[in-house]
N, CA, C and O atoms as a Tripos MOL2 file, in Angstrom:
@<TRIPOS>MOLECULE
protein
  232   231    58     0     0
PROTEIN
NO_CHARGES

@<TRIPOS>ATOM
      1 N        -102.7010   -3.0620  -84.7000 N.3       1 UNK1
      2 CA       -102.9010   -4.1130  -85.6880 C.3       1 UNK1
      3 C        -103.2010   -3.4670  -87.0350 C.2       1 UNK1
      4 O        -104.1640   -2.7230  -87.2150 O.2       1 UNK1
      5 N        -102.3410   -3.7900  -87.9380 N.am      2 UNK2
      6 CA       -102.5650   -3.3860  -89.4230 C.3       2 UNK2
      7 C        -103.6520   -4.3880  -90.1860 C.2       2 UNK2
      8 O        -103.9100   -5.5790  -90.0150 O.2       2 UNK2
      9 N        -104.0430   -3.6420  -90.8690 N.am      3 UNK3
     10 CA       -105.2930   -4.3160  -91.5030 C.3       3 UNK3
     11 C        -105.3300   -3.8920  -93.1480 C.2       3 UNK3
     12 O        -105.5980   -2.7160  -93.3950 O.2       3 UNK3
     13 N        -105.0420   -4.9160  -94.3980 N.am      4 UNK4
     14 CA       -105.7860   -4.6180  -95.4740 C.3       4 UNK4
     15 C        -106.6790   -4.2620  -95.9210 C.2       4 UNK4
     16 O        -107.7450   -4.6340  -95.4300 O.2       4 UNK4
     17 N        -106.6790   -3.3230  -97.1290 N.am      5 UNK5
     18 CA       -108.1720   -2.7370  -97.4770 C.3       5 UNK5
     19 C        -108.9110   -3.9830  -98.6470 C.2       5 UNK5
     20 O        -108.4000   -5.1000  -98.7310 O.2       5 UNK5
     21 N        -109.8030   -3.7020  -99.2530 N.am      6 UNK6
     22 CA       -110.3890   -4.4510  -99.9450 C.3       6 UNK6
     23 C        -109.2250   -4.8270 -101.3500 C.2       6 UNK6
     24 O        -108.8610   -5.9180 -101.7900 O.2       6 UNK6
     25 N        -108.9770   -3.8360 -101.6490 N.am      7 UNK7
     26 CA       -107.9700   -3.3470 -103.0700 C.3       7 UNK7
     27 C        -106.4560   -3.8190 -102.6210 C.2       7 UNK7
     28 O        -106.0030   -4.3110 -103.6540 O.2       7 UNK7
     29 N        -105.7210   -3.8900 -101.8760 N.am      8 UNK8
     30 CA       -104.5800   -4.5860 -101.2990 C.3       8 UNK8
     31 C        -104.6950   -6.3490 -101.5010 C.2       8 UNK8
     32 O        -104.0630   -7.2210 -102.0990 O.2       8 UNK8
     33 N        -105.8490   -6.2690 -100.6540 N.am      9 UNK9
     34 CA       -105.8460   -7.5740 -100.8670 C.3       9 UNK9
     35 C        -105.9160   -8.6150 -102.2030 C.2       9 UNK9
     36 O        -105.3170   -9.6810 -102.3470 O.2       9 UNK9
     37 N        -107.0340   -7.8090 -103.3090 N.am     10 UNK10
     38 CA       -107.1300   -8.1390 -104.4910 C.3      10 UNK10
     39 C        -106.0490   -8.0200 -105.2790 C.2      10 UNK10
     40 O        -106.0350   -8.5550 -106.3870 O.2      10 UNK10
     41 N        -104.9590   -7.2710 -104.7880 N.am     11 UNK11
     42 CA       -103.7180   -7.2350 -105.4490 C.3      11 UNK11
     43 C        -102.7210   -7.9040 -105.2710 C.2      11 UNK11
     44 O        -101.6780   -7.6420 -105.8710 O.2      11 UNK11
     45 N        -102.8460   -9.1560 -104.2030 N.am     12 UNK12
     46 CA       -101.7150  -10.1860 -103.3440 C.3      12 UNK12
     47 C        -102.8990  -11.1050 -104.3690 C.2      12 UNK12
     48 O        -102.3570  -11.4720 -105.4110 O.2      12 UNK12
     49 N        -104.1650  -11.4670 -104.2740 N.am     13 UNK13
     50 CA       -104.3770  -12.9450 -104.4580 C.3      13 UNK13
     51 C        -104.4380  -12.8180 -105.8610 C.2      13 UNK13
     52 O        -104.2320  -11.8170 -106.5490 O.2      13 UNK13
     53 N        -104.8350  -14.2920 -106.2920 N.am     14 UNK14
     54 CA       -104.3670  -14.6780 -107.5340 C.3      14 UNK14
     55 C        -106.0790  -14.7780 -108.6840 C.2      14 UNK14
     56 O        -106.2270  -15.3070 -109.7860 O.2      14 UNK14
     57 N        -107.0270  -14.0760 -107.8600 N.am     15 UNK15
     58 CA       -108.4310  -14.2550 -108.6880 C.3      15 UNK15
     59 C        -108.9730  -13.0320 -108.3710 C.2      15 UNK15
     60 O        -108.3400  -12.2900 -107.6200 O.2      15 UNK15
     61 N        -110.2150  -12.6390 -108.8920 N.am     16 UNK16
     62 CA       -111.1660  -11.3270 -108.9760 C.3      16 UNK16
     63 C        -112.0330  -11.2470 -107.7580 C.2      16 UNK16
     64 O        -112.2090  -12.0590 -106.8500 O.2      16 UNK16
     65 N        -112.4920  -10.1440 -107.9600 N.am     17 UNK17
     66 CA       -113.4230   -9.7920 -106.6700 C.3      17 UNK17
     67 C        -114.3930  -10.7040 -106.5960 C.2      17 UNK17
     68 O        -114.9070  -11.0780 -105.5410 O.2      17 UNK17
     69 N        -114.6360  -11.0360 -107.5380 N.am     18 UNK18
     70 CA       -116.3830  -11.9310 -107.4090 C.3      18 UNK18
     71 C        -116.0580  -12.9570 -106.5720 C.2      18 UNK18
     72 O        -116.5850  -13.1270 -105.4730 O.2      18 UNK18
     73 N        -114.7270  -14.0440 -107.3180 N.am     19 UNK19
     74 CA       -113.9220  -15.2070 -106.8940 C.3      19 UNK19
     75 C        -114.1980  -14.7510 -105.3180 C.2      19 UNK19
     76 O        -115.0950  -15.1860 -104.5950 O.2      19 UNK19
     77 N        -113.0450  -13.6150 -104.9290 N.am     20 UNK20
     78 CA       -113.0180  -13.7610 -103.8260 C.3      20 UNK20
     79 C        -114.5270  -13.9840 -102.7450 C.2      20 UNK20
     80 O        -114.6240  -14.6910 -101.7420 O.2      20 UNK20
     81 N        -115.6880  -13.0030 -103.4640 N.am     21 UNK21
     82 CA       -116.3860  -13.1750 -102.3960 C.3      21 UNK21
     83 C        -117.0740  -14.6440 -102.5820 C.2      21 UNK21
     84 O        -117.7120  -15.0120 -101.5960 O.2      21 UNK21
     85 N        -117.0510  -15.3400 -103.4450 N.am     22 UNK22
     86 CA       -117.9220  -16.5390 -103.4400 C.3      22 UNK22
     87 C        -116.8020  -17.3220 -102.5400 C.2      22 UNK22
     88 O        -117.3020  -17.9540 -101.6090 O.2      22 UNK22
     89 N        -115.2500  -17.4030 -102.6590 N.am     23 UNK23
     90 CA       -114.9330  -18.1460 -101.7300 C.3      23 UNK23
     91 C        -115.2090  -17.5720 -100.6660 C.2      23 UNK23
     92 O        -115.1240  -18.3540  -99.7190 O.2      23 UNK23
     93 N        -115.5780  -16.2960 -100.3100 N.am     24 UNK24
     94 CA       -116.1030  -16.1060  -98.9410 C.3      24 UNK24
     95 C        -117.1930  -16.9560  -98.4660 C.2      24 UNK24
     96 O        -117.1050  -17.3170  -97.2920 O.2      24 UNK24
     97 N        -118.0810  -17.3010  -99.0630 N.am     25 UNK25
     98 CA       -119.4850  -17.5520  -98.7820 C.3      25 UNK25
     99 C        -119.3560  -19.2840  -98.7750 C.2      25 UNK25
    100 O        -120.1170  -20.0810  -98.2260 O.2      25 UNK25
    101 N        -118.2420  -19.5370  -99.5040 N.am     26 UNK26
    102 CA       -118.4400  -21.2340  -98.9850 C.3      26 UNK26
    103 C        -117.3850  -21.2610  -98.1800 C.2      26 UNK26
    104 O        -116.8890  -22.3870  -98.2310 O.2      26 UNK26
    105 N        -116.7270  -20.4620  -97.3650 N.am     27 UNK27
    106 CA       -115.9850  -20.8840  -96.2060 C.3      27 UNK27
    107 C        -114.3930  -21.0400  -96.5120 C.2      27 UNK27
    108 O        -113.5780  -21.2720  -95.6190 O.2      27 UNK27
    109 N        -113.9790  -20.8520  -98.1690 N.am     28 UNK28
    110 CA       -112.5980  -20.6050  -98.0660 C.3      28 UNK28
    111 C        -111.8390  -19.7970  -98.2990 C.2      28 UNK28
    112 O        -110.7750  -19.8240  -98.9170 O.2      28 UNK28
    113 N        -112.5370  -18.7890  -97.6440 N.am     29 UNK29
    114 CA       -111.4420  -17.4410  -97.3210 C.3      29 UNK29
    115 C        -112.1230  -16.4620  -96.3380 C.2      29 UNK29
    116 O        -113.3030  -16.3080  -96.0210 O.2      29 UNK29
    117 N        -110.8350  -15.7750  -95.9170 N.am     30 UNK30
    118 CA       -111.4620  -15.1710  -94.5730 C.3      30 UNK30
    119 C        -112.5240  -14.5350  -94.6840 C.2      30 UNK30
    120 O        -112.5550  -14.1860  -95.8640 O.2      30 UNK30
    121 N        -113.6390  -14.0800  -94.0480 N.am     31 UNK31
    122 CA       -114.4980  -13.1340  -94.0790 C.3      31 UNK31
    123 C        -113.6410  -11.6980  -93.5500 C.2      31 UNK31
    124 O        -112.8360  -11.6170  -92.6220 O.2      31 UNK31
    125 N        -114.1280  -10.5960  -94.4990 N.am     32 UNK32
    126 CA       -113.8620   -9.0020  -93.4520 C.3      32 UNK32
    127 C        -113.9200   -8.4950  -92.2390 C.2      32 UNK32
    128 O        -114.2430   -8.8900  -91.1190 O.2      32 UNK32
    129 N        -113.6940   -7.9350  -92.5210 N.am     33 UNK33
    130 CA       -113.9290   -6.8410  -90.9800 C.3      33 UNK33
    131 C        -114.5010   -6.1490  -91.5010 C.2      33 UNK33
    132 O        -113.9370   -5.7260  -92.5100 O.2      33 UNK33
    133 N        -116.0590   -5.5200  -91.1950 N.am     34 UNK34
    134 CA       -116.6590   -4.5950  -91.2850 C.3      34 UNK34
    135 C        -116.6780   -3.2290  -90.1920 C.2      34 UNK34
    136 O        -117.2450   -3.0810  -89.1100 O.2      34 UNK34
    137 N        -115.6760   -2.2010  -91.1020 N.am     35 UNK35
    138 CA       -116.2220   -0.8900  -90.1750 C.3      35 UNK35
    139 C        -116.4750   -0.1410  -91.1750 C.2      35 UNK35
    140 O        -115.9170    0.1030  -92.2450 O.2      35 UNK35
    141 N        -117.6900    0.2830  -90.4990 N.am     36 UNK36
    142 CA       -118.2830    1.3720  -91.6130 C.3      36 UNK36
    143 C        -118.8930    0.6700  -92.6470 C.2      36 UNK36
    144 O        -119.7530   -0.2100  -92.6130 O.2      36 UNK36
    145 N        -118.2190    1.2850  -93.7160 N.am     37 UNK37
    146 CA       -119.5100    0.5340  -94.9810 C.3      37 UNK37
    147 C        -117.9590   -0.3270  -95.6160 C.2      37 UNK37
    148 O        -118.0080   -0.9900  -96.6520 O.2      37 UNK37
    149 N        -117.1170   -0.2260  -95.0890 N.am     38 UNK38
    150 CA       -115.2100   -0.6770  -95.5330 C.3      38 UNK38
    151 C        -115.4060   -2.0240  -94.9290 C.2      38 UNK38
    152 O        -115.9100   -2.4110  -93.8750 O.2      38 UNK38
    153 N        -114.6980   -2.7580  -96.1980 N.am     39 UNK39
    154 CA       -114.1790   -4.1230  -95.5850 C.3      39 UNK39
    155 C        -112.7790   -4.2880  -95.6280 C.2      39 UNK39
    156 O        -112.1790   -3.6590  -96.4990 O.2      39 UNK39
    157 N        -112.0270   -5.1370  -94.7250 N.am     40 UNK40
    158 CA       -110.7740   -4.5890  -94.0530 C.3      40 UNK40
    159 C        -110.4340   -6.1630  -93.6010 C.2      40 UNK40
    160 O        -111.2410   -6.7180  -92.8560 O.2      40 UNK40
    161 N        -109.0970   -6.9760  -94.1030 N.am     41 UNK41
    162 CA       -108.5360   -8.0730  -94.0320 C.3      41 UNK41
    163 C        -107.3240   -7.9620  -93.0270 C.2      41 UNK41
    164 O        -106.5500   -7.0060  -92.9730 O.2      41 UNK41
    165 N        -107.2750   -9.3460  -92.0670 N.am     42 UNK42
    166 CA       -106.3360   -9.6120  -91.5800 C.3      42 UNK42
    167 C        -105.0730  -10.0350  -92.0050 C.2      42 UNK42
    168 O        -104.9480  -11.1520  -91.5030 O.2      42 UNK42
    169 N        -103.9510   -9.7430  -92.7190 N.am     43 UNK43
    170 CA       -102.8310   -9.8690  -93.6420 C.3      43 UNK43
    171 C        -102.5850  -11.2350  -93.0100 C.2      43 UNK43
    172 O        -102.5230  -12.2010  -93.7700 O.2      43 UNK43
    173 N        -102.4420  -11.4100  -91.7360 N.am     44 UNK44
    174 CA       -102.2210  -13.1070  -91.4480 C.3      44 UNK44
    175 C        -103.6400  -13.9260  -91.8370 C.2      44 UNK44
    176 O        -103.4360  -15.0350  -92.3320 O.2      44 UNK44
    177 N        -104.9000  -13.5750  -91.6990 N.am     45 UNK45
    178 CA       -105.6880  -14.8850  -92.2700 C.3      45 UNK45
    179 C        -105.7810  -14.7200  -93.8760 C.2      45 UNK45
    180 O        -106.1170  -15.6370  -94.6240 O.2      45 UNK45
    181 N        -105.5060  -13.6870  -94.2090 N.am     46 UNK46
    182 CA       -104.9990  -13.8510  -96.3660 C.3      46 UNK46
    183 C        -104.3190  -14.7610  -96.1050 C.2      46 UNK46
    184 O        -104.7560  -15.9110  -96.1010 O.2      46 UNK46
    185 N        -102.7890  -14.3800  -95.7580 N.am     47 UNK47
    186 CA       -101.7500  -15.2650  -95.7440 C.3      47 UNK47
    187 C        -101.8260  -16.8520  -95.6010 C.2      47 UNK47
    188 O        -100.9740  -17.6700  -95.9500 O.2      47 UNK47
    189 N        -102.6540  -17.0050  -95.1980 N.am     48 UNK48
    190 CA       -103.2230  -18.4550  -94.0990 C.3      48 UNK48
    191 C        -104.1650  -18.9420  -95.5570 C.2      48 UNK48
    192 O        -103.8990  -19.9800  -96.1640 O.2      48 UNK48
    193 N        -104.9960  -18.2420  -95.8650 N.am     49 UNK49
    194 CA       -105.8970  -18.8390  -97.2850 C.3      49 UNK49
    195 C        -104.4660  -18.7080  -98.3060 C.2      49 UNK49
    196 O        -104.0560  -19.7670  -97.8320 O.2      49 UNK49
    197 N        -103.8810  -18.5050  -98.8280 N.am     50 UNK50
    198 CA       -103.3810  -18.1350  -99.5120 C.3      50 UNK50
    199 C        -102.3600  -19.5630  -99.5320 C.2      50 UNK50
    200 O        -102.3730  -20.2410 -100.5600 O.2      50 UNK50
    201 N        -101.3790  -20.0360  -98.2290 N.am     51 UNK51
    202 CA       -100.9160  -20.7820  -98.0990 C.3      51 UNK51
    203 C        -101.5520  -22.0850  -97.9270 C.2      51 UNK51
    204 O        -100.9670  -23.1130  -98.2690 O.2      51 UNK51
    205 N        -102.6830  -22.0940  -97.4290 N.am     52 UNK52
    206 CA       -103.7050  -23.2640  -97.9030 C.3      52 UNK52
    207 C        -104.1950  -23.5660  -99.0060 C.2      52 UNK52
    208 O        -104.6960  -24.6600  -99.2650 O.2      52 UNK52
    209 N        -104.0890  -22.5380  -99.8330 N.am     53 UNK53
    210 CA       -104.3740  -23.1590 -101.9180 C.3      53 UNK53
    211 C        -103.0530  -23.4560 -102.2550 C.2      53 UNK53
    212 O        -102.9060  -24.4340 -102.9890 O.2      53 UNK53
    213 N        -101.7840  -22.6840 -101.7990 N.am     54 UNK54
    214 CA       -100.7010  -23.3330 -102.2030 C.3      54 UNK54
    215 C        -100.2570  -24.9470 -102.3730 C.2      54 UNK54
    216 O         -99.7000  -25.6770 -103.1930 O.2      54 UNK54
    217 N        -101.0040  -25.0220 -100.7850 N.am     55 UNK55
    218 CA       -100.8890  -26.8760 -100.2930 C.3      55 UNK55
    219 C        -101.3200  -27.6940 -100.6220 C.2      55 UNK55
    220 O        -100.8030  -28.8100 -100.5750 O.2      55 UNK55
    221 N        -102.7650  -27.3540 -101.2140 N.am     56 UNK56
    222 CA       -103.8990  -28.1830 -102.2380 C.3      56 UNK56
    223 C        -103.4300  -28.3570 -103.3920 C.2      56 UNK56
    224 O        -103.5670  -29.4270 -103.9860 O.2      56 UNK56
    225 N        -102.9480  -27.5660 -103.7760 N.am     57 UNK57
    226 CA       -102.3760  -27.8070 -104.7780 C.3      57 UNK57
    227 C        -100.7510  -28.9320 -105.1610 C.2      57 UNK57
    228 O        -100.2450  -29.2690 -106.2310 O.2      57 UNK57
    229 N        -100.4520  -29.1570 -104.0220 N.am     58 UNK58
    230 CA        -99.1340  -29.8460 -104.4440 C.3      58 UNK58
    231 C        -100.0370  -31.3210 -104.2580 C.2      58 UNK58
    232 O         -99.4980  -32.4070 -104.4730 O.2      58 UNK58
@<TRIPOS>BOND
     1     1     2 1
     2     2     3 1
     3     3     4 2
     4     3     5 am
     5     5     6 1
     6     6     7 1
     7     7     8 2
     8     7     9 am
     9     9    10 1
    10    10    11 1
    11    11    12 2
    12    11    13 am
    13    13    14 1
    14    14    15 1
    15    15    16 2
    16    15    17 am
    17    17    18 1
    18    18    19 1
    19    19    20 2
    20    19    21 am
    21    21    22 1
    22    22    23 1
    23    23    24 2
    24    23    25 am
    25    25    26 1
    26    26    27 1
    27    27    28 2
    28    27    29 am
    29    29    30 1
    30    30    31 1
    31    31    32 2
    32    31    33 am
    33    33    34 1
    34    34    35 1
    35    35    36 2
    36    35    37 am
    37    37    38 1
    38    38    39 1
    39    39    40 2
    40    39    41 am
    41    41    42 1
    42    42    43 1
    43    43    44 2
    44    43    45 am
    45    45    46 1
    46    46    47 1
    47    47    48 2
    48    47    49 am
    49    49    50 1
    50    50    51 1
    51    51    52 2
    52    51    53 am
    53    53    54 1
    54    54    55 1
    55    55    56 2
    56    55    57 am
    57    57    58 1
    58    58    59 1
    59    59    60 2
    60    59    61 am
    61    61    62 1
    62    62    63 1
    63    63    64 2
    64    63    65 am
    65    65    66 1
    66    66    67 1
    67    67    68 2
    68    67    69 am
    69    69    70 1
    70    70    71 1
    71    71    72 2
    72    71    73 am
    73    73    74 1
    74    74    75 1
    75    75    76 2
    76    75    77 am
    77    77    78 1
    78    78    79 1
    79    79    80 2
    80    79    81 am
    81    81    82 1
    82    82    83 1
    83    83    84 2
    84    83    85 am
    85    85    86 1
    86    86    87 1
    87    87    88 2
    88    87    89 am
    89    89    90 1
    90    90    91 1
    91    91    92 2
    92    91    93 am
    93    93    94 1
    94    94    95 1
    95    95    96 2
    96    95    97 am
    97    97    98 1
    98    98    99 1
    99    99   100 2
   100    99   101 am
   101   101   102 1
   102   102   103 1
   103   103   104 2
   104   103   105 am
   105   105   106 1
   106   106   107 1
   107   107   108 2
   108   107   109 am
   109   109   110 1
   110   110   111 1
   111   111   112 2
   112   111   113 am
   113   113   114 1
   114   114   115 1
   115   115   116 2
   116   115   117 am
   117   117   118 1
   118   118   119 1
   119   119   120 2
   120   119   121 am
   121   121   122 1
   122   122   123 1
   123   123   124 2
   124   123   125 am
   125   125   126 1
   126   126   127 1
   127   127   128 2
   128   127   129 am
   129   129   130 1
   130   130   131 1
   131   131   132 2
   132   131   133 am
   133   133   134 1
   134   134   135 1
   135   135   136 2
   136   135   137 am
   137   137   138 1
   138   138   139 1
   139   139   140 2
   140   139   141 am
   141   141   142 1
   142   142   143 1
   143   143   144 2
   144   143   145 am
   145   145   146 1
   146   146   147 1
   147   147   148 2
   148   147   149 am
   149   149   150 1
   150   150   151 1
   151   151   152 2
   152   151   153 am
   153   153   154 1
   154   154   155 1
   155   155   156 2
   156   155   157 am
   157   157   158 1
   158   158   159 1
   159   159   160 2
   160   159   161 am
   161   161   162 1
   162   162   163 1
   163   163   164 2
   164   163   165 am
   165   165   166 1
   166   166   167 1
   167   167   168 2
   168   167   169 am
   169   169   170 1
   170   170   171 1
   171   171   172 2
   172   171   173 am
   173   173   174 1
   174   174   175 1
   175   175   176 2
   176   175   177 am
   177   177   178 1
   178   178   179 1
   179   179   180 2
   180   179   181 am
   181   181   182 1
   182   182   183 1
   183   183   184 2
   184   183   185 am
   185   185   186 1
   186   186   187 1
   187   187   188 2
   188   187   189 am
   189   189   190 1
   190   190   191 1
   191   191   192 2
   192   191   193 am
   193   193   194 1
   194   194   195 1
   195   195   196 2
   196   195   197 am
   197   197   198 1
   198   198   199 1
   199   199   200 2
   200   199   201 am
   201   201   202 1
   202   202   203 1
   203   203   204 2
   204   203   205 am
   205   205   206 1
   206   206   207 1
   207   207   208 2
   208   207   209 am
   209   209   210 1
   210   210   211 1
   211   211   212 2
   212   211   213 am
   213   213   214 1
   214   214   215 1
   215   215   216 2
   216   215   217 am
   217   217   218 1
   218   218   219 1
   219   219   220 2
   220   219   221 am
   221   221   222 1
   222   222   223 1
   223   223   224 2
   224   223   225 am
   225   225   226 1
   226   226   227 1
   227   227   228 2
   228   227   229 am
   229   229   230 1
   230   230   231 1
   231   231   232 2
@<TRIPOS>SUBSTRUCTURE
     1 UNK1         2 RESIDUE 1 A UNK
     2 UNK2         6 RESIDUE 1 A UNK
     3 UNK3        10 RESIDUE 1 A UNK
     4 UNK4        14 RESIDUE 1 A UNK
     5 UNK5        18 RESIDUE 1 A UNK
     6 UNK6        22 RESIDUE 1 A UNK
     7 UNK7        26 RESIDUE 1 A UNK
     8 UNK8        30 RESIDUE 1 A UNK
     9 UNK9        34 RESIDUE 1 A UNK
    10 UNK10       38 RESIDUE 1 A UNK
    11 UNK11       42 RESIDUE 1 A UNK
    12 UNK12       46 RESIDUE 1 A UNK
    13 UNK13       50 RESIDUE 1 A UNK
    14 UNK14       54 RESIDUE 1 A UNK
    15 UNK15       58 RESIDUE 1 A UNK
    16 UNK16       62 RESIDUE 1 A UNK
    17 UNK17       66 RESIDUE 1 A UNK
    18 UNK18       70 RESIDUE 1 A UNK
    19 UNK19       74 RESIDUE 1 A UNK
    20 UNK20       78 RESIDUE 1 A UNK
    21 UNK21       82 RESIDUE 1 A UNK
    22 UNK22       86 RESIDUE 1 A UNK
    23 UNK23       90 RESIDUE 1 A UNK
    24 UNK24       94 RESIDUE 1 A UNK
    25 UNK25       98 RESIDUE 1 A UNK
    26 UNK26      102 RESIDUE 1 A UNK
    27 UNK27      106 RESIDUE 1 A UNK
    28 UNK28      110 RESIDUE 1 A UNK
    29 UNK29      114 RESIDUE 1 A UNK
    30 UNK30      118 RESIDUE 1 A UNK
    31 UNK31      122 RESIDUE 1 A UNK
    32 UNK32      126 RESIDUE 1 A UNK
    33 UNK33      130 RESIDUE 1 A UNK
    34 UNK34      134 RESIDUE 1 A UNK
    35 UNK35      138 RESIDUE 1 A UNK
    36 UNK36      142 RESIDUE 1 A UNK
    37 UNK37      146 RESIDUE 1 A UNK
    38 UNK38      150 RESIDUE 1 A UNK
    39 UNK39      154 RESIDUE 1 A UNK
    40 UNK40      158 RESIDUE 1 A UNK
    41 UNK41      162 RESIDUE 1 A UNK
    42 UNK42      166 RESIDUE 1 A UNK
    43 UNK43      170 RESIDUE 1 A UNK
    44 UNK44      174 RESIDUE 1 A UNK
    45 UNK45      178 RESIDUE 1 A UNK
    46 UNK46      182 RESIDUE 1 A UNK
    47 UNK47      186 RESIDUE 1 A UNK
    48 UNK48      190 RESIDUE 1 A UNK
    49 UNK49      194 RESIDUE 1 A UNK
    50 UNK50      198 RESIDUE 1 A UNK
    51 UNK51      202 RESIDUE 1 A UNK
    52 UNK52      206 RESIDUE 1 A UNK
    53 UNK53      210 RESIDUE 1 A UNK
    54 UNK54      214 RESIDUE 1 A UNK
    55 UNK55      218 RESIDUE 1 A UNK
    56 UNK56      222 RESIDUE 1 A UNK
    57 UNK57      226 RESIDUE 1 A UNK
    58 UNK58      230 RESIDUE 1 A UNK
């Protein structure tokens, strides 16, 4: 299983690090994978937030 790094990911979505983690914290976007002191994204649950702001939006 391939996994995004923190910096990959910030480079697919469409807002900043902060953005991202506050939508972490109210529940609309994936949380990490923590190994180590690294946080590490599932390219299908980005994909999945990603296509769910698309939809809100129409």
């Amino acid at each position: 299983m391939m996994f995004e790094t923190t910096q990959e990911v910030l480079d697919r979505v469409p807002f900043s690090s902060p953005t991202m983690y506050r939508l972490i914290q109210q529940g609309q976007f994936p949380r990490p994978i923590k190994i180590g002191r690294r946080s590490y994204w599932r390219p299908e649950e980005v994909n999945a937030a990603l296509q769910a702001f698309a939809d809100a939006r129409k």
